[in-house]
N, C-alpha and C positions, 0 to 999 in steps of 0.2 A: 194804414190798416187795410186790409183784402179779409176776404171770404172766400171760403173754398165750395165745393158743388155740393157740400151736405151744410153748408149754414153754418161752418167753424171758424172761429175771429182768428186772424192772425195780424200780430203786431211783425214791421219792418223796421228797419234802420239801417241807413247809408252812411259811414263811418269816414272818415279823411278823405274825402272826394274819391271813392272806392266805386268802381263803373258795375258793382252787385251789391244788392239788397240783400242781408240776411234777415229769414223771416223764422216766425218762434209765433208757435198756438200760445192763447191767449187763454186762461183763466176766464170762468164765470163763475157766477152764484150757483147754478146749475153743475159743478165741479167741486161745489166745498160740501164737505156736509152738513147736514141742518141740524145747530147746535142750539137752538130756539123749540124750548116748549112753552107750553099754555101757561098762564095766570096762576099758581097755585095761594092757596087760605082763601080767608074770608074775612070780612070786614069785620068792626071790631072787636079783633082777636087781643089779648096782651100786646103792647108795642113792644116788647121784647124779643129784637129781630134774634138774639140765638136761642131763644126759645121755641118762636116762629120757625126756625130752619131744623131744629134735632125732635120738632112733631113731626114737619113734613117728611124726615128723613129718608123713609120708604120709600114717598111715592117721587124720588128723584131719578131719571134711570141712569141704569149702571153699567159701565164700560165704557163711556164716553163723554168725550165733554159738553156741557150744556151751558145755557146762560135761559133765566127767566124771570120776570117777576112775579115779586111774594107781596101779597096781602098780608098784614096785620092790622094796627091799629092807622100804620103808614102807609103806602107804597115803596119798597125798594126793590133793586135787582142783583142778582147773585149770580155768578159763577161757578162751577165746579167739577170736579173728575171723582163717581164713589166706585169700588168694587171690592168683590169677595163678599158677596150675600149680604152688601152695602155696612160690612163690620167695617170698612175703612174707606178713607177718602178726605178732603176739604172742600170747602163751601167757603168765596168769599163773598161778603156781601157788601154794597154800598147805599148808603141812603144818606138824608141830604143832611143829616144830624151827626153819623157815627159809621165808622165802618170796621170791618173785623174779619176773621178768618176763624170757622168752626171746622176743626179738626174733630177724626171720629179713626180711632186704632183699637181693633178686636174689640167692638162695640161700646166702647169708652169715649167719649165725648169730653173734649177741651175748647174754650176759643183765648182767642186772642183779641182785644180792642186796638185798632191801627191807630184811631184820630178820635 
């Protein structure tokens, strides 16, 4: 590992007893984007987590992927990528009982149960 004069990680590696180091920047958190939003619902809502996910529907944002937890009657966390004025998209969700995928095509809402 080295640093360079502005605070940039770089990873090395010496290959077959090779008298050069090749070195390669190095990935941070500060380089991914933040696919983490806030807590969305409220306590107890229905535990019907694809019911929970096709109210919040809206407030998901759009054009990028996100991962967050959903309040219902539970705690789960969800997954997802929505666009096109949020008419389409999927939402996976996990929770400790049941997990699923709610699809949404030209404002039409389907899910699926994984487990």
């Amino acid at each position: 590992m080295a640093v360079d004069a502005s605070g940039r990680l770089y990873g090395g590696a010496q290959v077959n007893n090779a008298t050069d180091i090749t070195w390669k920047k190095t990935t941070t958190k500060d380089d991914l984007p933040n696919i983490f939003t806030t807590t969305l619902g409220t306590s107890n809502q229905e535990g019907n987590h694809v019911t929970t996910i096709k109210g919040l529907w809206n407030s998901f944002p759009e054009k990028q992927v996100f991962a967050c937890n959903l309040v219902d009657a539970n705690n789960f966390c969800v997954f997802g990528f929505i666009y096109g004025d949020h008419k389409y998209g999927a939402v996976l969700y996990l929770a400790y009982t049941s997990c699923g995928i709610v699809k949404c095509t030209n404002g039409n809402f389907s899910d699926t149960k994984l487990g």
